[in-house]
C-alpha positions in Angstrom: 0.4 -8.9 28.4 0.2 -12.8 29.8 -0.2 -15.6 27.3 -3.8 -16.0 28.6 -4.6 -12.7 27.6 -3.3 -13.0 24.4 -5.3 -16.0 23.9 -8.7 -14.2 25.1 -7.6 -11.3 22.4 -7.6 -13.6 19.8 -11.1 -14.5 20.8 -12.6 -11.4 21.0 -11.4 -10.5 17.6 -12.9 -13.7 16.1 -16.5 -12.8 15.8 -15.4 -10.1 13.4 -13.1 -12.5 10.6 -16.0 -13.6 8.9 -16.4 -12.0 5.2 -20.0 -10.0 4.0 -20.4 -11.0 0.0 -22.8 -8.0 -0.1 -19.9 -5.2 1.9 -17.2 -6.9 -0.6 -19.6 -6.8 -3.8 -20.7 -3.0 -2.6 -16.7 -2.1 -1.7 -15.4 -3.1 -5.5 -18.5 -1.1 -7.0 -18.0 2.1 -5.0 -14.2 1.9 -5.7 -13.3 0.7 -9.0 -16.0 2.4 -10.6 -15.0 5.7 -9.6 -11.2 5.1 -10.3 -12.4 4.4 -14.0 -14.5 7.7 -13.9 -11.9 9.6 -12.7 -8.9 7.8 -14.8 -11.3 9.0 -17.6 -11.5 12.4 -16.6 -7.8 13.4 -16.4 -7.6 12.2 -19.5 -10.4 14.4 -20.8 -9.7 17.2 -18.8 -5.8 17.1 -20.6 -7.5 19.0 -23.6 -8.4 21.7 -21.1 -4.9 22.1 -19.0 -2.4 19.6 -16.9 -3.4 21.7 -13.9 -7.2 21.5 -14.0 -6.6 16.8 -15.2 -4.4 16.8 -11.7 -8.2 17.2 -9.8 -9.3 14.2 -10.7 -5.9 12.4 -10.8 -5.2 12.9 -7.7 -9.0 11.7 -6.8 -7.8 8.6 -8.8 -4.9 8.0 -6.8 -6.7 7.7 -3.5 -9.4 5.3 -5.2 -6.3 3.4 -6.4 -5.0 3.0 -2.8 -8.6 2.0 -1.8 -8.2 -0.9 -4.8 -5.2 -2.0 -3.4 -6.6 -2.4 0.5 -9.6 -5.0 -1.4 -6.1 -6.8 -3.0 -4.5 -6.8 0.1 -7.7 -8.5 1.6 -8.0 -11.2 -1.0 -4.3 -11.7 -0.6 -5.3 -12.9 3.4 -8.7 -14.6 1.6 -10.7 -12.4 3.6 -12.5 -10.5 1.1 -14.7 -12.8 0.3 -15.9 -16.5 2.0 -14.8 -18.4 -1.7 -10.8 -18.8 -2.2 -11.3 -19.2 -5.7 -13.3 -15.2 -5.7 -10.4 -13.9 -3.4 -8.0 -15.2 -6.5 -9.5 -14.1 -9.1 -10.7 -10.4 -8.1 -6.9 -10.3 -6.3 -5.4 -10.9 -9.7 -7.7 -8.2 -11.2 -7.1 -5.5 -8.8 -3.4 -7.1 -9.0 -3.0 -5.9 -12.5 -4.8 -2.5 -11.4 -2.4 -2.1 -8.5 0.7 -3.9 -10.5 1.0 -6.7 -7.8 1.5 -10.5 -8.7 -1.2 -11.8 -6.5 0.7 -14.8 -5.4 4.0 -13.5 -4.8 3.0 -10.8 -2.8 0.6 -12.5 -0.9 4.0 -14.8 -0.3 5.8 -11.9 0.9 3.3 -10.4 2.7 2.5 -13.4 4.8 6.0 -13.7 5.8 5.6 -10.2 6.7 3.1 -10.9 9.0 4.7 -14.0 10.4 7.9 -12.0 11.3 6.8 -8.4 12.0 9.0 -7.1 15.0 11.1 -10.2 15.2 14.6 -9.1 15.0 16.2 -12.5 14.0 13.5 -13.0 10.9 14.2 -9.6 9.2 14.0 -9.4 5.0 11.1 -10.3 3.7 7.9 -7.9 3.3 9.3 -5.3 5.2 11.0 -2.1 5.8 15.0 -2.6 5.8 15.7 -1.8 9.4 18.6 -1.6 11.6 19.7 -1.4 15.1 21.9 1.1 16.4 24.6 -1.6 17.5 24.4 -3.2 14.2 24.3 0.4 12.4 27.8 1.1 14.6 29.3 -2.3 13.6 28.5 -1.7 9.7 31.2 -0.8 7.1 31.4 2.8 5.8 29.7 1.2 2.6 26.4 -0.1 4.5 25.8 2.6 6.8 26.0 5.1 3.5 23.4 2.5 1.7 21.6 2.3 4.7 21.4 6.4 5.1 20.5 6.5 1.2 17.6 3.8 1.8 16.0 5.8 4.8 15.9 9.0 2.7 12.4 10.1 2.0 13.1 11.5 -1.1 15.0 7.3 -1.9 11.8 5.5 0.1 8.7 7.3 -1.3 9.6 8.6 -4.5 12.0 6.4 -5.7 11.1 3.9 -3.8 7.4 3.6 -5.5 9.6 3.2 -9.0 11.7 0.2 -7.6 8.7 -1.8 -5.9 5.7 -1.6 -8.4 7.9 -1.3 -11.6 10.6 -3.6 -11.2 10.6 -6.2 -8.2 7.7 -7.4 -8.5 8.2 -8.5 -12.2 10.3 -11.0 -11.3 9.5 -14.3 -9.7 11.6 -14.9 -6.3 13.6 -17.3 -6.2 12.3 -21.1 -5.2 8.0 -19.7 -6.0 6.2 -22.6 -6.9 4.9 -22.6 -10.3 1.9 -21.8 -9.8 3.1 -18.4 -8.4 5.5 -18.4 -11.1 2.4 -18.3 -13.8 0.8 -15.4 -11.8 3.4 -13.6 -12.4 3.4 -14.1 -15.8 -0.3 -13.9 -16.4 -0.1 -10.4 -14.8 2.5 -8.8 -16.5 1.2 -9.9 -19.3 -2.2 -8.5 -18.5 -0.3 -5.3 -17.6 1.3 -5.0 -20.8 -1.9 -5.6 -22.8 -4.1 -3.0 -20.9 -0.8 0.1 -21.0 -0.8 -1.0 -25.0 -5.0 -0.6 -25.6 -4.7 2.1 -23.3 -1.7 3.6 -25.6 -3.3 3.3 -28.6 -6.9 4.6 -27.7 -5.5 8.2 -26.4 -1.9 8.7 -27.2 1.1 7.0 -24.9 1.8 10.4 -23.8 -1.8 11.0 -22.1 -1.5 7.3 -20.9 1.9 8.4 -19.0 0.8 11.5 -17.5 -2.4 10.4 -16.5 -1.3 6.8 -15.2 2.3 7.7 -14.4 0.9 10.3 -11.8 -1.1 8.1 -10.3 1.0 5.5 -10.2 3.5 8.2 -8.0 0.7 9.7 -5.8 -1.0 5.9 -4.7 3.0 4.7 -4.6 4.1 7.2 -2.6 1.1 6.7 -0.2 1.1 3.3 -0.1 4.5 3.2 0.6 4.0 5.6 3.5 1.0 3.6 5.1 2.9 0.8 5.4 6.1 2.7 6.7 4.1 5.2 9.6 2.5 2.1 11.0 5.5 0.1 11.7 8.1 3.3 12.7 6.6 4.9 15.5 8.9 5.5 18.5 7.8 2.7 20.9 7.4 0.5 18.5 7.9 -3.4 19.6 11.2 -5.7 18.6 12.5 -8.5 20.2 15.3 -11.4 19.3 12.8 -14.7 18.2 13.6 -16.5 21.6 11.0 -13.5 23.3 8.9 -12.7 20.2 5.3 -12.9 20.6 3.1 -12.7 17.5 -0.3 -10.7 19.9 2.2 -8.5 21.3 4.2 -7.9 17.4 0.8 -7.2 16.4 -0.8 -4.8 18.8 2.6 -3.5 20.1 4.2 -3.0 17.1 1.4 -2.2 15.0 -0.2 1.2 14.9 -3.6 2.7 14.8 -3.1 5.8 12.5 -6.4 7.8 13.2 -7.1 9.6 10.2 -10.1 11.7 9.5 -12.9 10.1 8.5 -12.4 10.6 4.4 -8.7 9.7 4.5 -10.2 6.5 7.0 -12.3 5.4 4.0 -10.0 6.2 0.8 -7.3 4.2 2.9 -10.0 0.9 3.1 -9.5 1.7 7.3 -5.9 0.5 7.3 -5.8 2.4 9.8 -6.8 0.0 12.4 -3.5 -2.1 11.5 -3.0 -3.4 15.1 -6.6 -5.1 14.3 -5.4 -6.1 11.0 -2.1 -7.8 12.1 -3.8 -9.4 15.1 -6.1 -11.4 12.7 -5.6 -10.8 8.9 -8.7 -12.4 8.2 -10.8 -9.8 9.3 -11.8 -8.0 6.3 -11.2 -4.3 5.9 -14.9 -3.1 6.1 -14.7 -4.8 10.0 -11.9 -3.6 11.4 -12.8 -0.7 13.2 -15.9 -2.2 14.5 -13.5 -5.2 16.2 -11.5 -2.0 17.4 -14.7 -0.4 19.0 -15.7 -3.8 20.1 -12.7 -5.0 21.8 -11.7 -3.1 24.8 -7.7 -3.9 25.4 -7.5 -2.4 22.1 -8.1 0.7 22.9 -5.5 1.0 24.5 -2.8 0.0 21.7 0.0 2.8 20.2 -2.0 5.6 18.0 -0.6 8.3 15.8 -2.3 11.2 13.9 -1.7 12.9 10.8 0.3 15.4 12.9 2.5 12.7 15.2 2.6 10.1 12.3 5.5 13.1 10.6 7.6 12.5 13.8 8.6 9.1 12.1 10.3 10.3 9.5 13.3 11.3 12.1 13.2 7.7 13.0 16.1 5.5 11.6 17.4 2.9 14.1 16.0 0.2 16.7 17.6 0.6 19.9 17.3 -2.5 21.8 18.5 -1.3 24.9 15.6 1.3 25.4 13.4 -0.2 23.1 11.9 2.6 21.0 13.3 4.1 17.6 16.3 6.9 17.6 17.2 9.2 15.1 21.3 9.4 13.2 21.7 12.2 15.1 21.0 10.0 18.4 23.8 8.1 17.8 26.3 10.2 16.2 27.8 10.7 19.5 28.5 7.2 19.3 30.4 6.5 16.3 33.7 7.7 17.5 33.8 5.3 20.5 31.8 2.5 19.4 32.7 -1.5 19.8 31.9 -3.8 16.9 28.7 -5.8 17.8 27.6 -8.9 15.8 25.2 -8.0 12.7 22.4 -10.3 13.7 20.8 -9.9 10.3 22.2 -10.9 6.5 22.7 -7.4 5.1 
């Protein structure tokens, strides 16, 4: 891809980064209404039997991922045309979803700014290696390393560590501003689990929410993993990084059936997404349909989206992901490389 057509890519996608006040008004009914209903139903459903509440938990926990797609958007400011809405409804859904607005829009714009840019790893992203740095590690790293790639560590555990605990802290050097975000949503965290304790019992509260909280964690977790791991996947040292080719290249367009494609707020169409962030969820597959080189980006199924759970390293001499078992071979004759990243 030339720099010219990155530029006319760029254009194309334009047209389609303007926010609707009546889509965003509609999306916020249609999805945190129904989360309330259903949170409401597992509870009531409890009297009746744990099995029968998990129907409409599990319901819940989609709508809950759907919540966290209109955060995501106000996070970019591309929910709605006003700043000031984005901030406020993105603090709401925030407390919904557990998410400081302001720090992880912080995080997640660094995310955006570095995806697929081997020098710029850290921040926002999945911890990821390349083989040469993988055979340079210490025993020590490569076993944290091996523990951190386990799917039972990343998407059970790994809900626990991100919602619960890291994100109740402010980084280090946020602004104040950022700082009181935090504050004013733990707080409002803390207030809603206590009213929500009191009214029906903290043991309803922590089945009911705590299973959500797993199921949306543990999907959320894997969006953002399956469209960033997929075998030909795009890295490159910062001197040859390209921010079009990061995004369409190493961004994937998971095509999900139609009902997954709306509980997921069409997340999908992430090569869309990272190629303009201020395109708003409910336009993102109509500037896929409407922009022809984008049809012919990297795009995994339901069935080819499990094949990246084998994937563990970068290889930067073939460019595409490898599996431990790719490089085993390796270990035993292996030469110490430079670990380009602070691990």
């Amino acid at each position: 891809m030339t720099l010219q057509n990155t530029k006319d890519l760029k254009k194309q996608v334009a047209p389609f980064e303007k926010a609707t006040t009546k889509e965003s008004v509609w999306q916020i009914i249609n999805t945190v209404g129904p989360f309330i209903i259903l949170w409401y139903l597992g509870y009531v459903s409890l009297s009746v039997s744990y099995w029968l509440a998990l129907v409409p938990i599990i319901l819940a926990a989609g709508f809950l991922v759907r919540i966290f797609i209109i955060f995501h958007d106000c996070t970019h400011h591309s929910f709605f045309k006003s700043r000031r809405l984005n901030r406020i409804i993105g603090t709401f859904t925030g407390v919904l979803t557990l998410f400081p607005f302001d720090q992880w829009g912080h995080d997640h714009a660094v995310h955006h700014a570095t995806s697929g840019n081997l020098d710029k790893r850290g921040t926002g992203d999945i911890w990821t290696l390349t083989v040469d740095e993988y055979l340079a590690a210490p025993l020590r790293l490569r076993l944290a390393y091996r523990f951190y790639r386990n799917p039972f560590v990343m998407f059970v555990l790994g809900p626990i560590y991100v919602f619960l605990l890291k994100n109740r802290f402010n980084r280090k050097g946020a602004r104040q501003k950022e700082r009181n975000n935090t504050y004013l949503t733990n707080i409002l965290i803390l207030v809603l689990a206590a009213l929500l304790c009191w009214a029906i019992g903290w043991q309803s509260f922590l089945f009911v929410q705590g299973t959500i909280f797993m199921i949306s964690g543990a999907a959320g977790i894997w969006l953002f993993y399956v469209q960033h791991t997929f075998e030909d996947s795009y890295f490159e040292e910062d001197k040859d990084w390209e921010y079009v080719k990061a995004a369409v290249e190493g961004s994937s367009f998971y095509k999900l059936p139609k009902i997954l494609q709306w509980v997921t707020g069409n997340i999908g169409f992430h090569h869309v997404h990272h190629l303009s962030p201020r395109v708003p969820n409910y336009k993102l597959e109509e500037a896929h349909n409407n922009t022809l080189p984008l049809k012919n980006v990297p795009t995994i199924t339901l069935a080819t989206s499990l094949k990246s759970l084998r994937f563990r390293l970068w290889d930067e001499k073939n460019k595409n992901f490898v599996t431990f078992k790719d490089v085993k071979h390796l270990m035993k004759n292996s030469v110490p490389a430079q670990v380009k990243t602070e691990l």
